[in-house]
C-alpha positions as CSV (number, residue, x, y, z in Angstrom):
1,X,0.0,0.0,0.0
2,X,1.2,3.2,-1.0
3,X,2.0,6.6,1.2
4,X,-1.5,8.3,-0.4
5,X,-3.3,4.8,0.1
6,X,-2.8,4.6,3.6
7,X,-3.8,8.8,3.6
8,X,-7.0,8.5,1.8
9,X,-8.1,5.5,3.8
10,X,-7.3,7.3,7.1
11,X,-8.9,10.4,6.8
12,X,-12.2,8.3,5.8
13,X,-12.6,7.3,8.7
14,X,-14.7,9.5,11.1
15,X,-12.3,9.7,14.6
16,X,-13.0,13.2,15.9
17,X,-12.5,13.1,19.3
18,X,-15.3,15.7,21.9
19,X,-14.2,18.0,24.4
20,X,-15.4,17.8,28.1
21,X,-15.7,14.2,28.1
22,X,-13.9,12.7,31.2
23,X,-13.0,9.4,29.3
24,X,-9.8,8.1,26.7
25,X,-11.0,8.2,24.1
26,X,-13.9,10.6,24.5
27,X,-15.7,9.1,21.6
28,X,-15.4,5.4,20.7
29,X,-15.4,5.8,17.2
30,X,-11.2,6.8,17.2
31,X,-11.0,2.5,18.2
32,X,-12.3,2.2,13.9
33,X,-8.9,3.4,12.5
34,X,-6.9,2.3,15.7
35,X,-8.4,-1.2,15.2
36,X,-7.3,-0.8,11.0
37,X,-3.9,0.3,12.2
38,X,-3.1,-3.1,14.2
39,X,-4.2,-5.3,11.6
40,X,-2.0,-3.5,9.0
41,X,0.8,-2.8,11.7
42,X,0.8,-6.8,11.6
43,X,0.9,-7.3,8.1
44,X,3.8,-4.9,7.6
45,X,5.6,-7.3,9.9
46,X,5.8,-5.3,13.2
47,X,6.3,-7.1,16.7
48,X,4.5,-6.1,19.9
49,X,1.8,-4.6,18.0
50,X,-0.7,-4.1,20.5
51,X,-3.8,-1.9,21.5
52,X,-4.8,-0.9,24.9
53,X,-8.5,-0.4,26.4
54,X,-7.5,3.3,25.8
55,X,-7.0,3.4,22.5
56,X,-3.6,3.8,22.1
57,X,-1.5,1.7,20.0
58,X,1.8,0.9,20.2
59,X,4.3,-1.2,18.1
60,X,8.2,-2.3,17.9
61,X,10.4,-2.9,14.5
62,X,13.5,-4.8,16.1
63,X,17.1,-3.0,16.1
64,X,18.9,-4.9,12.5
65,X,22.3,-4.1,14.1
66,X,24.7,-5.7,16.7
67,X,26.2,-2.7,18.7
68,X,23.9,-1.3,21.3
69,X,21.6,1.7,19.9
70,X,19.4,3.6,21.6
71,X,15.7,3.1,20.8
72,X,14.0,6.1,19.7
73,X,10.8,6.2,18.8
74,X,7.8,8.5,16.7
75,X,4.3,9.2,17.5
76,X,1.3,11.0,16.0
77,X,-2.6,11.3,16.9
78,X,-5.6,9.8,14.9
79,X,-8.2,11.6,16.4
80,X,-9.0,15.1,14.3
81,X,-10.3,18.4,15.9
82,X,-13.8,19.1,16.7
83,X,-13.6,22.6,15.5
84,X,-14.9,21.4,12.4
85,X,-17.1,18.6,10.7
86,X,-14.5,15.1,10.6
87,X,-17.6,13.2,9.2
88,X,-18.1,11.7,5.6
89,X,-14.3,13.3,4.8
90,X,-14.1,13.1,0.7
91,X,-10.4,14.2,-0.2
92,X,-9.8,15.4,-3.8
93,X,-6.2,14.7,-5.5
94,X,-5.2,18.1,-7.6
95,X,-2.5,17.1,-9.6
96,X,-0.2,19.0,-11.6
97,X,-1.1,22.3,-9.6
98,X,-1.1,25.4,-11.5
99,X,-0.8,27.9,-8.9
100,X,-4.4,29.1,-9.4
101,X,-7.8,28.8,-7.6
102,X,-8.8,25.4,-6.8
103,X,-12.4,25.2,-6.4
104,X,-13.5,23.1,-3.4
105,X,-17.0,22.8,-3.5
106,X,-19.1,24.8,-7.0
107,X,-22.2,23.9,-5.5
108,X,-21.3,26.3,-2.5
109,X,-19.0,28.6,-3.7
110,X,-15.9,27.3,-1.9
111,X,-12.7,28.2,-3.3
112,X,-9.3,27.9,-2.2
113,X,-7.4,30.7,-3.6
114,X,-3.8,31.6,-3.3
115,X,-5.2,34.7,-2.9
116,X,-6.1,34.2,0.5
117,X,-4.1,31.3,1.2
118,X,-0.7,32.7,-0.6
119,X,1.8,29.5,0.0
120,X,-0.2,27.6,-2.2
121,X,1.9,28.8,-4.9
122,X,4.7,27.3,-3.3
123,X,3.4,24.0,-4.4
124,X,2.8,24.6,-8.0
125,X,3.5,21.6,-10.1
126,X,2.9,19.2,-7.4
127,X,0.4,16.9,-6.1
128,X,-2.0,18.2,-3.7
129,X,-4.7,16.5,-1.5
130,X,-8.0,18.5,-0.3
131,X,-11.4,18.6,1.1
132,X,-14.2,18.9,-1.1
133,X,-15.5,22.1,0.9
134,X,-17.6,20.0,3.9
135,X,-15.3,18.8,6.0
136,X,-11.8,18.7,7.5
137,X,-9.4,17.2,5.8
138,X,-7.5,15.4,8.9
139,X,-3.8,15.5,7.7
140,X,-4.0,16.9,11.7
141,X,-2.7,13.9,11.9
142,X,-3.7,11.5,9.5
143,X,-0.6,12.5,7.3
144,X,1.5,12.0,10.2
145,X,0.4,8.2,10.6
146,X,0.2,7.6,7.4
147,X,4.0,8.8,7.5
148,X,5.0,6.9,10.2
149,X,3.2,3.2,9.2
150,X,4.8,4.2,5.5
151,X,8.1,4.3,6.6
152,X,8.4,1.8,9.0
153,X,7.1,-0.6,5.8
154,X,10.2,0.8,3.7
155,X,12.8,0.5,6.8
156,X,11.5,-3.8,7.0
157,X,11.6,-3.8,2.6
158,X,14.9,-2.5,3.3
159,X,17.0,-4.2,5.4
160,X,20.1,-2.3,4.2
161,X,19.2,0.7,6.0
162,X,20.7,0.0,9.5
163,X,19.0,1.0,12.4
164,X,18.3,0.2,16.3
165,X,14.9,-0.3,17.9
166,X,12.3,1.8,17.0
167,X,9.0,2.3,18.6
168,X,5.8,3.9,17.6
169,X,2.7,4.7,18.6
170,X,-0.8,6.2,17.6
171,X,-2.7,8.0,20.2
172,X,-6.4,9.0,20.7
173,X,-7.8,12.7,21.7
174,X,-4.4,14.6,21.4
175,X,-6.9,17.7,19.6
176,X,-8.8,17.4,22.9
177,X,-5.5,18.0,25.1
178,X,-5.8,14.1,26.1
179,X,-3.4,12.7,24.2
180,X,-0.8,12.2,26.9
181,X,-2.8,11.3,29.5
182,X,-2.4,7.7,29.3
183,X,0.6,7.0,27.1
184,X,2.3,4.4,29.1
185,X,6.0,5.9,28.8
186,X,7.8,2.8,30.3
187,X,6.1,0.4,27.7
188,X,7.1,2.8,24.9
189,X,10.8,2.0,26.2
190,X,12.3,5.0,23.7
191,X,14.8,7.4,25.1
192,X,13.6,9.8,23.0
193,X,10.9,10.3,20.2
194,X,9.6,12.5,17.7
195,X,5.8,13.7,17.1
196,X,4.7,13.8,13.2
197,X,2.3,16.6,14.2
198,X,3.8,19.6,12.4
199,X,2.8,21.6,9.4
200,X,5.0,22.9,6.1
201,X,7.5,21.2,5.3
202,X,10.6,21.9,6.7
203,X,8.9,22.4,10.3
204,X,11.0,21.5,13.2
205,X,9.9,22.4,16.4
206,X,10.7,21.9,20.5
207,X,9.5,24.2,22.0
208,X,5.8,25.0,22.5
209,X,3.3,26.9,24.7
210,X,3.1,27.2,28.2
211,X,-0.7,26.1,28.5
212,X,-3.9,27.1,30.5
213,X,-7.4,26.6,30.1
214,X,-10.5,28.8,31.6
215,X,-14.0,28.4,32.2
216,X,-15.8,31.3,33.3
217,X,-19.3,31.0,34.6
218,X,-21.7,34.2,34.8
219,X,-24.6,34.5,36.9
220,X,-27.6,36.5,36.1
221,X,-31.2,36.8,37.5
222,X,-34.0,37.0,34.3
223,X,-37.1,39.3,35.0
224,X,-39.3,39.6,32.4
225,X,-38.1,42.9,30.5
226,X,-41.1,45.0,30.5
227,X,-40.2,45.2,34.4
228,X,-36.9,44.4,34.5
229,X,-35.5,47.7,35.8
230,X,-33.2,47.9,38.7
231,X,-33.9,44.0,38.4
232,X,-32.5,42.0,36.0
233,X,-29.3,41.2,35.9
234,X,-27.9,39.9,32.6
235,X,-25.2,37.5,32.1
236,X,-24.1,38.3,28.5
237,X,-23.7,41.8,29.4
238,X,-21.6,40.7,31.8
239,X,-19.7,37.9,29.8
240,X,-19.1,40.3,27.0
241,X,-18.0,43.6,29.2
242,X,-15.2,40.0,30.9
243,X,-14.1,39.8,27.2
244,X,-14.0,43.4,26.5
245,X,-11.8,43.9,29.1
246,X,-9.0,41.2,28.1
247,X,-5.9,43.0,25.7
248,X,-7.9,43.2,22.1
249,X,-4.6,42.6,20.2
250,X,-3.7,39.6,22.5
251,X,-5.5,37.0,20.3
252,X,-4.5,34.8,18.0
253,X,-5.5,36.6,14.4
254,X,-3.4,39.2,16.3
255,X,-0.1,37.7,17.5
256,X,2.7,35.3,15.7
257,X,6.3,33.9,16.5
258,X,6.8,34.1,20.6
259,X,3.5,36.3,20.9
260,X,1.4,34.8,23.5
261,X,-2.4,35.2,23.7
262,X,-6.1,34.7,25.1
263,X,-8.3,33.0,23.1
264,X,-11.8,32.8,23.4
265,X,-13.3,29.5,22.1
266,X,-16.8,29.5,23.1
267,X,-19.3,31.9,24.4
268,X,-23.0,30.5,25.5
269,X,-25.5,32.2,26.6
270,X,-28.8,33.3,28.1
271,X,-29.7,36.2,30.3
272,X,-29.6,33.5,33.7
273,X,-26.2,31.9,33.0
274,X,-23.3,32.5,30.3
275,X,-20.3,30.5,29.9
276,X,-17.0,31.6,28.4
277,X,-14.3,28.8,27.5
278,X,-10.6,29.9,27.3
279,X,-7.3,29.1,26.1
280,X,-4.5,31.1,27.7
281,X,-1.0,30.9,26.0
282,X,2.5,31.9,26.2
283,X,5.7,30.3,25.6
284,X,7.7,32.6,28.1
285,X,6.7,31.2,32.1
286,X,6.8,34.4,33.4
287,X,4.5,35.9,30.9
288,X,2.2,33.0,31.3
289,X,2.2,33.1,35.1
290,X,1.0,37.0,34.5
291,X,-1.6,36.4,32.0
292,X,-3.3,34.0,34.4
293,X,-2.9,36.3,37.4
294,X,-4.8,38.7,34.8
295,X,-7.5,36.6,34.2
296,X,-7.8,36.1,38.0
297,X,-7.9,39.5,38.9
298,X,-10.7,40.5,36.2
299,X,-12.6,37.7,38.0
300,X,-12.5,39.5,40.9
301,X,-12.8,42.4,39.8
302,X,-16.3,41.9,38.1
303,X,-17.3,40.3,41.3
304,X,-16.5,43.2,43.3
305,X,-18.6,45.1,40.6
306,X,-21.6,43.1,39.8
307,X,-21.4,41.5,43.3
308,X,-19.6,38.4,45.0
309,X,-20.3,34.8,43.4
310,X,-21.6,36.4,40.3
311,X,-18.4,35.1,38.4
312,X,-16.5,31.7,39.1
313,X,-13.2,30.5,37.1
314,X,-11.8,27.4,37.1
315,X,-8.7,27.4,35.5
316,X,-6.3,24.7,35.0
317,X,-2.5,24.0,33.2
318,X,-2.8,22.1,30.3
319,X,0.8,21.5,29.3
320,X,4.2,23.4,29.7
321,X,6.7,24.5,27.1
322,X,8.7,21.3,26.4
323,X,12.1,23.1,25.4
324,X,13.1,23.1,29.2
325,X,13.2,19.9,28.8
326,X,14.5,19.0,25.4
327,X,17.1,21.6,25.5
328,X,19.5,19.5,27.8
329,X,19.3,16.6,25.7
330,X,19.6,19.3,22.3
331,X,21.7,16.4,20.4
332,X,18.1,14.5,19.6
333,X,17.2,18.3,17.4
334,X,19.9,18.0,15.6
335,X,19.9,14.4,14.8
336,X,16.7,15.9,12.8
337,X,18.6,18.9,11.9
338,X,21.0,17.0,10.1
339,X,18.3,14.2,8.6
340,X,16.7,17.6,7.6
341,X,19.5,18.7,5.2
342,X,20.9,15.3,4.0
343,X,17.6,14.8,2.5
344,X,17.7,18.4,1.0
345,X,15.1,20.5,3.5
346,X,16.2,23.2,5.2
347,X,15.4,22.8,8.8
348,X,12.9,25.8,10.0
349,X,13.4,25.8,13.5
350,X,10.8,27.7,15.9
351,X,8.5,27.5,18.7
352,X,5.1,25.7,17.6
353,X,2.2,27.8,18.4
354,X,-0.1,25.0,19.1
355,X,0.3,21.9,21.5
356,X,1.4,18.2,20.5
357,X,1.7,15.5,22.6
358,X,5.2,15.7,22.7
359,X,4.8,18.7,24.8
360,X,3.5,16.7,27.6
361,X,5.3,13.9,26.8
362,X,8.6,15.4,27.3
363,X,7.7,16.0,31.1
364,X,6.5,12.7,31.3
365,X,10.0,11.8,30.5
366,X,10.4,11.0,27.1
367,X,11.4,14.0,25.3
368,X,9.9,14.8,22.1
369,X,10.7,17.4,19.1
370,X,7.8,17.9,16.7
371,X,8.4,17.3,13.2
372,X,6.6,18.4,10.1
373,X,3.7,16.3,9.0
374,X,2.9,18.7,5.3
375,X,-0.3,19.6,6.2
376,X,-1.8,23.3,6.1
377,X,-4.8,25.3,7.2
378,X,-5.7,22.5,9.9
379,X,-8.8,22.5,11.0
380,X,-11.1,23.9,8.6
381,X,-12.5,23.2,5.1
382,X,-9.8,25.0,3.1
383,X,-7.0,22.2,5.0
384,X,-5.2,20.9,2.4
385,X,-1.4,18.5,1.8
386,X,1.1,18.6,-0.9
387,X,2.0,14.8,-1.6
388,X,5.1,15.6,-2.1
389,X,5.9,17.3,1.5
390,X,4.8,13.6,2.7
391,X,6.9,11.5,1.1
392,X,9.9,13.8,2.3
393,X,9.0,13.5,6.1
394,X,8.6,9.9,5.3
395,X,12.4,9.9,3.8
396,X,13.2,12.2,7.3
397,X,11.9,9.1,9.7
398,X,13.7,6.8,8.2
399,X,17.1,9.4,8.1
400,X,17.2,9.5,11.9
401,X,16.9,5.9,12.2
402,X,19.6,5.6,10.0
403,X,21.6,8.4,11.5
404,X,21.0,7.2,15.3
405,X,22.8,4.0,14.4
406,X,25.2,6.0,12.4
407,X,26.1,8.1,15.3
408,X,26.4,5.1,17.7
409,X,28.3,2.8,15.8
């Protein structure tokens, strides 16, 4: 089975994973492809293919040398984001792009243009994989599977390449900050590993956010409004003078590079009760340590204002910023680093602004870069992945095998 066989196959099947749901996975359906992934783990010839009540699944390709490697290891998610529609996905192949518009969807008017979208013309002339306008496309992460399951099938048809143990693993909810939870790191075994979670080509990321997330709860009281004066007290207002008063440019469509930022994710309401979900984020500790005291002081604040218990927070870390971590054991970057320009990409290093699990995973004691999967414009309809772009982070994976035997020869 080919690299874009295994893709289109993948991102057919429905795995979004659902927010505030207290089990892993939060929605069953993520054991379909996990279930597809054993079975073709097995046919590949991998050992230890296994799947846990969890939905995570993990496999080994034995070490084809005699001096002692280390065992490394690569991981990506198959569970896509429920920011928008994962269901009844219908990819369409462009090949031979022109550069030009590519229309998505006539029926509705959906167009992916250059013109809004402007790297697209960096992909001119090659093959490119997108959504017909309804859906996601899922290459968040289903390119970085498909990646990983491709290459470990080259690395066995190729014995010549010479490389120590590797281990893998697929894991469930990662776009509902779950995909950590339950990844057994001793099992794994690796001493270090790599996510397949990035986006253009040439990606190479390890460091991340510092992460938080907020749910605000306002209280009102609803009096009918022909007599509501001096009365009611409305929630929305409320919730919306809360938002008003966070930074305005402090938001994602505002901010890029280090730029940290409050985002707000979801806002329901009625005049009794409005909720406001957060995401608070900031790759410098300090910085995120004072955007949270922020948020807590607005809290009280409006409380003080619109009286005591009318606004409650509970706020939480979600994941830290995993360069503290990976910094001290920097040689596993530039194994990649290297991999990166052997193979003819030119490593773009910087912080991701977005979470993996190798962000949580590298406190959990396995650290983990993040390595460029070729997607773009994740989760949405206009998400699309140059062919191409995959079959070079396919090449990478099995470059730092090669190179991690290489280097301990």
């Amino acid at each position: 089975m080919t690299l874009v066989e295994r893709f289109l196959r993948y991102v057919k099947v429905y795995t979004t994973s659902k927010p505030g749901v207290e089990a892993i996975p939060s929605t069953q359906r993520q054991f379909e492809l996990a279930h597809i992934l054993v079975e073709e783990l097995k046919e590949i010839g991998m050992e230890d293919v296994m799947i846990d009540d969890h939905c995570y699944v993990y496999a080994s390709l034995p070490s084809n040398v005699d001096h002692e490697v280390p065992t490394i290891g690569f991981v990506a998610h198959m569970d896509t984001s429920p920011d928008f529609s994962g269901e009844n996905v219908n990819p369409r192949i462009v090949e031979n792009y022109d550069g030009g518009d590519i229309v998505l969807n006539k029926d509705k008017d959906i167009v992916l243009s250059p013109n809004d979208f402007p790297e697209l013309t960096d992909y001119k002339g090659q093959t490119l994989i997108t959504t017909d306008g309804t859906t996601l496309l899922g290459a968040d992460d289903k390119a970085g599977v498909a990646e990983i399951m491709t290459a470990m099938d080259y690395l066995i048809q190729h014995p010549e390449i010479k490389h120590g143990e590797i281990r893998i693993c697929f894991t469930p909810d990662e776009e509902v900050g779950k995909g950590a939870n339950l990844f057994d790191v001793d099992k794994f075994g690796a001493e270090w590993a790599y996510t397949m979670d990035g986006g253009k080509i040439g990606e190479l990321e390890y460091e991340s956010f510092n992460a938080a997330y907020a749910k605000i709860n306002f209280t009102g009281r609803m009096v009918h409004p022909g007599y509501a004066k001096g009365k009611m007290v409305n929630s929305m207002g409320i919730a919306a003078g809360f938002a008003n008063a966070l930074p305005a440019d402090e938001v994602p469509e505002r901010t890029e590079g280090r730029e940290g930022f409050f985002h707000l994710m979801n806002f329901q309401g009625s005049v009794e009760e409005t909720v406001l979900e957060y995401i608070v984020r900031d790759h410098d500790m300090n910085i995120f340590k004072e955007r949270k005291a922020f948020v807590e002081h607005l809290v009280n604040r409006f409380n003080k204002e619109h009286g005591e218990g009318t606004v409650k927070l509970d706020m939480n870390d979600q994941y830290y910023n995993m360069g503290e971590k990976i910094k001290p054991v920097y040689h596993i970057v530039e194994i990649a680093e290297k991999a990166f320009r052997e193979l003819g990409v030119e490593p773009n290093v910087k912080p991701i602004r977005g979470g993996t699990d190798g962000a949580r995973l590298s406190y959990m004691g396995l650290p983990c870069p993040n390595i460029f999967a070729g997607g773009h414009n994740f989760h949405g309809k206009y998400e699309y992945v140059p062919v191409q772009s995959m079959e070079k982070a396919v090449q990478i994976i099995c470059k730092i095998a090669e190179l991690t035997a290489e280097q301990n020869a």
